[in-house]
TORKOL-4160 file (C-alpha; in steps of 0.2 Angstrom, whole numbers, padded with zeros to 4 digits, m for minus):
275
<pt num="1" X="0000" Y="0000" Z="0000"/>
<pt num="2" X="0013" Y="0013" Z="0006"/>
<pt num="3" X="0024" Y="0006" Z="m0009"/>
<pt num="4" X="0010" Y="0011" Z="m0022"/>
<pt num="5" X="0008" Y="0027" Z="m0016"/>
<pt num="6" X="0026" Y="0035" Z="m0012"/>
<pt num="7" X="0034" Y="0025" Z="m0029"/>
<pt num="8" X="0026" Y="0037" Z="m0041"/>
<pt num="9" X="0030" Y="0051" Z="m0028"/>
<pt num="10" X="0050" Y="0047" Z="m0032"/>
<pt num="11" X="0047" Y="0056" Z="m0049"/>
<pt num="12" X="0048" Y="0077" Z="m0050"/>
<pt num="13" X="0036" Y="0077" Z="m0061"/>
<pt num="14" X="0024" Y="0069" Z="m0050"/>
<pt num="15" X="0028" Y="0078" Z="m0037"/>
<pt num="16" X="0026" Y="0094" Z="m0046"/>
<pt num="17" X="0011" Y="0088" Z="m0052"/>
<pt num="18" X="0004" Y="0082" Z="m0036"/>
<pt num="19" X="0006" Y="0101" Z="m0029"/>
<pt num="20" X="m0002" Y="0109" Z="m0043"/>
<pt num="21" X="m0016" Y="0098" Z="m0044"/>
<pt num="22" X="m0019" Y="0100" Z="m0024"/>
<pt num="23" X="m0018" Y="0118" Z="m0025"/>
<pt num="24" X="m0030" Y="0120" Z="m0041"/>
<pt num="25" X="m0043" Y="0109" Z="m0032"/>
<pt num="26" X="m0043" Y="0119" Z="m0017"/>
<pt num="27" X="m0044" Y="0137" Z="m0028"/>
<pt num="28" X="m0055" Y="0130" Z="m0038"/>
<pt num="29" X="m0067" Y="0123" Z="m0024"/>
<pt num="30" X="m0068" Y="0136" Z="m0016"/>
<pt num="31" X="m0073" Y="0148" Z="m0029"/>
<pt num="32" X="m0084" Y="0137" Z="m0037"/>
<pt num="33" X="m0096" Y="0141" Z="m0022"/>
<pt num="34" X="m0100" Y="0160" Z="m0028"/>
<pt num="35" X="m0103" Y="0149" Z="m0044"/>
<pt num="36" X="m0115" Y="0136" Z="m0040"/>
<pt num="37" X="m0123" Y="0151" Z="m0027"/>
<pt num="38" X="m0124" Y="0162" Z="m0040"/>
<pt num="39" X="m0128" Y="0153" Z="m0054"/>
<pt num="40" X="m0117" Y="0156" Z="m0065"/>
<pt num="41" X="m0110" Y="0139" Z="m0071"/>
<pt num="42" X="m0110" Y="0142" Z="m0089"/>
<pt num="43" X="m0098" Y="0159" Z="m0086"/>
<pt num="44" X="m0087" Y="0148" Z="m0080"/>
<pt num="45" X="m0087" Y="0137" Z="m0096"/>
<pt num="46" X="m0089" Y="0152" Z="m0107"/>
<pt num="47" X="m0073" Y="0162" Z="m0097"/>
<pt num="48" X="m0065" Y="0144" Z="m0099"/>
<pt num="49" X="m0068" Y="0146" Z="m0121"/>
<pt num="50" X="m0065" Y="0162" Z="m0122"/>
<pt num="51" X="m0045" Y="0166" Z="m0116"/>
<pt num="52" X="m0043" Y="0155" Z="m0132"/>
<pt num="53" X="m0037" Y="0170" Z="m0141"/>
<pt num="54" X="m0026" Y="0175" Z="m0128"/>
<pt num="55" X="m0016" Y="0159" Z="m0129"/>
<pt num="56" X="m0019" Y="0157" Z="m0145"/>
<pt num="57" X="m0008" Y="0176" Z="m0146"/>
<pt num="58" X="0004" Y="0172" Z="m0133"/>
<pt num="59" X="0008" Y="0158" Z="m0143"/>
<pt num="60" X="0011" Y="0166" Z="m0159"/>
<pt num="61" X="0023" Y="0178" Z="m0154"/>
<pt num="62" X="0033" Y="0168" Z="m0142"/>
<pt num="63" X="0025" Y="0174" Z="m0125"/>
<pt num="64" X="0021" Y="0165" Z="m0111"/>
<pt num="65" X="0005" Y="0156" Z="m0113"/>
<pt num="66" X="m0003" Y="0159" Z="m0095"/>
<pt num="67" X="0000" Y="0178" Z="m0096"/>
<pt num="68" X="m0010" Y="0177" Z="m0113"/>
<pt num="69" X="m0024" Y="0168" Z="m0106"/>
<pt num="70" X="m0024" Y="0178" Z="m0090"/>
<pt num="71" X="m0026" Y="0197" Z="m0101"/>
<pt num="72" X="m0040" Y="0186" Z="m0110"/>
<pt num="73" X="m0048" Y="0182" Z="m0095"/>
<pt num="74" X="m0048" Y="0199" Z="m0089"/>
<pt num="75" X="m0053" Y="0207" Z="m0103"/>
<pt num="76" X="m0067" Y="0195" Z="m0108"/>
<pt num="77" X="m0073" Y="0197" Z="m0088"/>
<pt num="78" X="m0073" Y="0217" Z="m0089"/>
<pt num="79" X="m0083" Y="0217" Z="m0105"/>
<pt num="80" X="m0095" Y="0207" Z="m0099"/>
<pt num="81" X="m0100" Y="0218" Z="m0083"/>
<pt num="82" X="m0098" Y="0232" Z="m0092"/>
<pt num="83" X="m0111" Y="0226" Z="m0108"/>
<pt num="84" X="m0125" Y="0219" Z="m0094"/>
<pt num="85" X="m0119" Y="0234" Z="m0078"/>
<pt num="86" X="m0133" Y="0244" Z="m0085"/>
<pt num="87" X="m0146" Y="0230" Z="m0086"/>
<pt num="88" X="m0150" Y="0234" Z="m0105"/>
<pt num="89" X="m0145" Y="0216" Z="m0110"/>
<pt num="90" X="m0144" Y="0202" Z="m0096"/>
<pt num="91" X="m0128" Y="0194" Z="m0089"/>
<pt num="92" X="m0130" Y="0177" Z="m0096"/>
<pt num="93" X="m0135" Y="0186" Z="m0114"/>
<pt num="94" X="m0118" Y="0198" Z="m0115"/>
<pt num="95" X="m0112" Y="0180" Z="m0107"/>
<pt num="96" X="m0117" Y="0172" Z="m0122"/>
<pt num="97" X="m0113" Y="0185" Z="m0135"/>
<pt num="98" X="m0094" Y="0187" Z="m0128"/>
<pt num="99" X="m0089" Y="0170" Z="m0127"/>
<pt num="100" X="m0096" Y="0166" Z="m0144"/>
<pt num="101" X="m0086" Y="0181" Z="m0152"/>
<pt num="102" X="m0071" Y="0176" Z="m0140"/>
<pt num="103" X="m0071" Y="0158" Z="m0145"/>
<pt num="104" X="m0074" Y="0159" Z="m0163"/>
<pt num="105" X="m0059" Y="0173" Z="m0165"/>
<pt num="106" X="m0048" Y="0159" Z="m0153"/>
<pt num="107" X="m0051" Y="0144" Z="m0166"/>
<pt num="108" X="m0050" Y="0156" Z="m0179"/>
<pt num="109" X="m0031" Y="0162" Z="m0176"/>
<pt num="110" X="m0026" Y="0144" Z="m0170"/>
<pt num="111" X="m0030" Y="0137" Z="m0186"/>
<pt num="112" X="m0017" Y="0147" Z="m0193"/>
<pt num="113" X="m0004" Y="0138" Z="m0182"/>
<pt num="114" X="m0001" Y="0122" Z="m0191"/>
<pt num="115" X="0004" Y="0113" Z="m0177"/>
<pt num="116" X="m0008" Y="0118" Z="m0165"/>
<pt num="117" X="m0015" Y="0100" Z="m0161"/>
<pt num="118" X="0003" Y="0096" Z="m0152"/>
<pt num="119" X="0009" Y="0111" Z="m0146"/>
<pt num="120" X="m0007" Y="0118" Z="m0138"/>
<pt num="121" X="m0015" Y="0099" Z="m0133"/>
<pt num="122" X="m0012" Y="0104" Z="m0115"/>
<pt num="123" X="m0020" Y="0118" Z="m0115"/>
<pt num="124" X="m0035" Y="0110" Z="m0121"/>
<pt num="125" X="m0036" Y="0093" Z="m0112"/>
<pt num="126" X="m0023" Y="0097" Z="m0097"/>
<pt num="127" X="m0008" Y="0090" Z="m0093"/>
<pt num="128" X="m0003" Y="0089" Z="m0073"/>
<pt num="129" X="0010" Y="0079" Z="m0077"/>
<pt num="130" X="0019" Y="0091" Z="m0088"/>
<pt num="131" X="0020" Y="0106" Z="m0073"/>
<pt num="132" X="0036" Y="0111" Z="m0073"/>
<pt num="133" X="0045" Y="0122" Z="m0059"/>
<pt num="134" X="0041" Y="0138" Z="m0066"/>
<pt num="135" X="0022" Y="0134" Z="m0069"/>
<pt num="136" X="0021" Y="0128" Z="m0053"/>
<pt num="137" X="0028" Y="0146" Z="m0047"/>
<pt num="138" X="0015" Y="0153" Z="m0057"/>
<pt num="139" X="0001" Y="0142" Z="m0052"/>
<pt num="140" X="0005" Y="0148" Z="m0032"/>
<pt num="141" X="0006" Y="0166" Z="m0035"/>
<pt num="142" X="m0010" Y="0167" Z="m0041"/>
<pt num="143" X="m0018" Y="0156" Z="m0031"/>
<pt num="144" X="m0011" Y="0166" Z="m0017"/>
<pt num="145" X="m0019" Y="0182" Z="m0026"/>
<pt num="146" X="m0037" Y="0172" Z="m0028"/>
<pt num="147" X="m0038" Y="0164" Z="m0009"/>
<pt num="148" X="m0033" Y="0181" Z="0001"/>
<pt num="149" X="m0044" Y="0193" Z="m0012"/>
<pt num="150" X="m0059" Y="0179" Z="m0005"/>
<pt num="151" X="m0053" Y="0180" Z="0012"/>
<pt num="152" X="m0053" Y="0199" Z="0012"/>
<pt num="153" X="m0072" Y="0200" Z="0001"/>
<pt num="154" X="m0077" Y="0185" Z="0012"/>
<pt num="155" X="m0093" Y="0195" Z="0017"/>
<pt num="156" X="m0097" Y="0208" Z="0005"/>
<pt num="157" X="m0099" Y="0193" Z="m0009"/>
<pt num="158" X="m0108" Y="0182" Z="0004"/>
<pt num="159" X="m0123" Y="0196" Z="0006"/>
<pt num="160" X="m0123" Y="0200" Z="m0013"/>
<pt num="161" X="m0124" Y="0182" Z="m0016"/>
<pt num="162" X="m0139" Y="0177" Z="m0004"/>
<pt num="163" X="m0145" Y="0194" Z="m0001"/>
<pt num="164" X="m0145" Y="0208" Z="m0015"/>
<pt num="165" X="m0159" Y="0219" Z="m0003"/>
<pt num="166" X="m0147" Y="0221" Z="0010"/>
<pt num="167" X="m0131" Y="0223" Z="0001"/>
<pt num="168" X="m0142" Y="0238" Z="m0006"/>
<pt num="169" X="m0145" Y="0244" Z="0011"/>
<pt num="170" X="m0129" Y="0243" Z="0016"/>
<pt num="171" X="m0124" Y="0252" Z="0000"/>
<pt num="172" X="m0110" Y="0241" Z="m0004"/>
<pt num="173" X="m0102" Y="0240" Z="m0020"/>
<pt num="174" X="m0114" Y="0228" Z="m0030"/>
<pt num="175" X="m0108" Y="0231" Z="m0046"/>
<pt num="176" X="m0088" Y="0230" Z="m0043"/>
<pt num="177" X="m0090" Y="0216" Z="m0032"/>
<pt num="178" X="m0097" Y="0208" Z="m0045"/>
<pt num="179" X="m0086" Y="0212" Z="m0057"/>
<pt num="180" X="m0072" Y="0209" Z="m0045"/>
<pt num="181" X="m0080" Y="0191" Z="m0044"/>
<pt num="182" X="m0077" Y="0189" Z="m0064"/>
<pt num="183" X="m0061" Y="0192" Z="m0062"/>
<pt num="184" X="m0057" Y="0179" Z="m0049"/>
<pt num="185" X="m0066" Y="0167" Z="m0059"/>
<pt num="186" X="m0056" Y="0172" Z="m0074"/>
<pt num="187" X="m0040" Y="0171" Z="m0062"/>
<pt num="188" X="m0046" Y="0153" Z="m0057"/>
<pt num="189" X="m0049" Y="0144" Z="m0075"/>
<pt num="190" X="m0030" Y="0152" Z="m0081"/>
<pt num="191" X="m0024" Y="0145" Z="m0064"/>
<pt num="192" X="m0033" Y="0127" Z="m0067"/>
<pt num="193" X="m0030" Y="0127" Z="m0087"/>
<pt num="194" X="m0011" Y="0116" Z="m0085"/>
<pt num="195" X="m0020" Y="0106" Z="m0075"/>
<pt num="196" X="m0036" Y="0099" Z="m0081"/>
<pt num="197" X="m0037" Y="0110" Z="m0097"/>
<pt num="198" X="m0050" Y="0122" Z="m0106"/>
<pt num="199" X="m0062" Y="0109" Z="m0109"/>
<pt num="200" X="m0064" Y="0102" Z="m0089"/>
<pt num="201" X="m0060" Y="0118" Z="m0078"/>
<pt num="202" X="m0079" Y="0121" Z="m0080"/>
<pt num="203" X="m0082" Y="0104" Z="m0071"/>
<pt num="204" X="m0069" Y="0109" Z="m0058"/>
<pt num="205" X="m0077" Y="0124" Z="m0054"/>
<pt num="206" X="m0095" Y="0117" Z="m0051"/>
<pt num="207" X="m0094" Y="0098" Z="m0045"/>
<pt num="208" X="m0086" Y="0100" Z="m0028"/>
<pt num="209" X="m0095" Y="0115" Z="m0025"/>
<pt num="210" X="m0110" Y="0107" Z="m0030"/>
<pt num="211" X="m0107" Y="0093" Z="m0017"/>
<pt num="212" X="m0104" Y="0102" Z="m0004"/>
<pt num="213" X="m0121" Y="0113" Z="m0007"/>
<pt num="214" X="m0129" Y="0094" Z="m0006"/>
<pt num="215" X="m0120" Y="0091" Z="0012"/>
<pt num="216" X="m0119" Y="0110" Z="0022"/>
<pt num="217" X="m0130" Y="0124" Z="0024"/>
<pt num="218" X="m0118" Y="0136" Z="0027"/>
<pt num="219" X="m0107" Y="0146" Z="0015"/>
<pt num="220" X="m0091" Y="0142" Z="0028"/>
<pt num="221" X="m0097" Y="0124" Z="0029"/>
<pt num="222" X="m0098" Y="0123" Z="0011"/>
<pt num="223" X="m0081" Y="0133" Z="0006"/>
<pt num="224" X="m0073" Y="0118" Z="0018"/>
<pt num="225" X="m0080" Y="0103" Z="0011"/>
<pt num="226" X="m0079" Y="0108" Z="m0005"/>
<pt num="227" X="m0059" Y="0112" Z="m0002"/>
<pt num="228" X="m0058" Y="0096" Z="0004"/>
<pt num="229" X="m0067" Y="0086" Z="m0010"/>
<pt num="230" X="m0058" Y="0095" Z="m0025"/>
<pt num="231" X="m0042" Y="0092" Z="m0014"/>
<pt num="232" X="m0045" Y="0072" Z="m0013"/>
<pt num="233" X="m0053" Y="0073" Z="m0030"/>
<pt num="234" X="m0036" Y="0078" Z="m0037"/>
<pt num="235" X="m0025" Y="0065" Z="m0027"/>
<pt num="236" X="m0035" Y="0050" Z="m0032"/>
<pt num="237" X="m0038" Y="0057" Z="m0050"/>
<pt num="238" X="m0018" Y="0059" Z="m0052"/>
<pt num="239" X="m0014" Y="0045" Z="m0046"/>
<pt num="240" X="m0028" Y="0035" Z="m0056"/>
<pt num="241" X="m0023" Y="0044" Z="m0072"/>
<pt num="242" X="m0004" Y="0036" Z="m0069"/>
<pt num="243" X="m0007" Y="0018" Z="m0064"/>
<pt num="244" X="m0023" Y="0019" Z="m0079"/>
<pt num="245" X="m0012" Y="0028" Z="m0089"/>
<pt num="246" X="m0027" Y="0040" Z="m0094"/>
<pt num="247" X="m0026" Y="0060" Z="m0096"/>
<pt num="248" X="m0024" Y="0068" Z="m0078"/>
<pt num="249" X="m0041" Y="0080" Z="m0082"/>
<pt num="250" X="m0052" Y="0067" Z="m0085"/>
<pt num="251" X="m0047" Y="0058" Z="m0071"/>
<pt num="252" X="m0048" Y="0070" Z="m0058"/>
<pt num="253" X="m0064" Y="0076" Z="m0064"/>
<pt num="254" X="m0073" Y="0058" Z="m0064"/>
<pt num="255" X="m0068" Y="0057" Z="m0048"/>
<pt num="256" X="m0076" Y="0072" Z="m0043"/>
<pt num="257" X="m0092" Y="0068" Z="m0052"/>
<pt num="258" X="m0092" Y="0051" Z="m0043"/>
<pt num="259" X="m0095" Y="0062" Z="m0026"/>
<pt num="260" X="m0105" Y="0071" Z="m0031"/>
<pt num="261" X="m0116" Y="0056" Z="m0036"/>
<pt num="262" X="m0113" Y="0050" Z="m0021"/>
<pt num="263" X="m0118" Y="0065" Z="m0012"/>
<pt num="264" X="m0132" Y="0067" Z="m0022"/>
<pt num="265" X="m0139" Y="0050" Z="m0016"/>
<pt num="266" X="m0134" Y="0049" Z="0002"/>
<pt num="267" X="m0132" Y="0065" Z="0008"/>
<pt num="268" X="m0143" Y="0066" Z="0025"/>
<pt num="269" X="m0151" Y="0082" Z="0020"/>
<pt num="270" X="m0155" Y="0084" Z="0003"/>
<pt num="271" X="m0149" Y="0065" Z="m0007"/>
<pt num="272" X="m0164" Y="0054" Z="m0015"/>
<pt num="273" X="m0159" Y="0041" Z="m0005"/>
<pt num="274" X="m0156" Y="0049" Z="0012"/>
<pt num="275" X="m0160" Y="0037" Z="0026"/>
């Protein structure tokens, strides 16, 4: 047993990958509960499409690829408070509008680049396993941004997210929280991108969040256990993905799904099956 858990751990690679993969399920968890709170599970796979251009950019002229995802991100994030701040077209229509135009200009420049399918397949799918030191610097620096930007808006986001009436009277900042909350959704998927990849950071950001909504009734509570479930969800799926020798992304997220399954069913307050 301790044998078939410390022998890939003799690896760097696996080491390095066992770090980032810890540390993009705990940021991930733990903003994919203003997610799941707030509804917003398709911005985070429309924000996850639509930094395409920016690697796609970063790629082209030599640049590093996080950074060109990160300004996507960003800039995607902004546009869309600012095209739904004044509530002449909903948020989940600019949403829409954004990450069509965002994705198609993405595919369009990549299929320029002829070799594209290798040389940006990690982006797409993920690839734990390819972390190297300086992603991994990069990965904690702004996961370290993310966490102590939540810890500071703790409570400003928890009243805008269950209780708009009162953030109004106590005149907080609705709109730049919220906009503020795009960012750090847009900071979580370029975080969580090496990892598990554009086309699963979505999942990461919802699953374990969702879990935990089935199991507390407390935003705290649910922070907590979804940390912890996004956590154990990336350790089993990484070391699954290399003894099954299947893609780390997939791995880590059918894990996740699995608990939430299981949570869905059993969970003593709201599962199906609850006894």
């Amino acid at each position: 047993m301790f044998e078939w858990i410390f022998q890939p751990l003799s690896y760097e690679f696996m080491q390095r990958g066992l770090a980032a993969a810890i540390i993009v399920g705990l940021v991930c968890s733990i903003i994919g509960c203003f997610v799941v709170l707030r509804s917003m599970a398709f911005l985070g796979d429309a924000l996850a499409h639509a930094i395409l251009p920016g690697i796609a950019i970063a790629y082209i002229v030599g640049a590093n690829l996080m950074i060109g995802a990160l300004i996507a991100g960003i800039v995607v994030a902004l546009s869309i408070g600012f095209f739904s701040r004044h509530g002449t077209i909903r948020e989940d229509t600019a949403i829409g509008v954004l990450f069509s135009a965002a994705l198609a200009l993405g595919i369009a420049i990549i299929s320029t680049i002829r070799s594209y399918a290798v040389d940006l397949s990690h982006i797409l799918f993920g690839d734990v396993l390819g972390v190297g030191p300086k992603d991994l610097v990069q990965i904690s620096i702004l996961a370290v941004i993310i966490l102590s930007l939540v810890f500071v808006f703790y409570r400003p986001f928890k009243i805008i997210s269950f209780d708009p009436i009162l953030a109004i009277t106590l005149r907080l900042p609705a709109e730049k929280l919220r906009i503020l909350l795009l960012v750090l959704i847009s900071l979580t998927i370029v975080t969580s991108i090496q990892t598990v990849g554009i086309g699963l950071v979505a999942a990461m950001l919802v699953t374990p969040a969702a879990s935990a909504y089935l199991l507390t009734n407390r935003l705290s509570r649910m922070m907590a256990v979804s940390a912890i479930i996004g956590i154990i969800s990336s350790i089993i799926g990484l070391f699954a993905s290399y003894y099954v020798s299947i893609a780390s992304g997939s791995a880590i997220v059918l894990v996740s799904t699995i608990i939430f399954i299981t949570a869905y069913l059993f969970s003593p307050r709201k599962g199906i099956l609850r006894f």
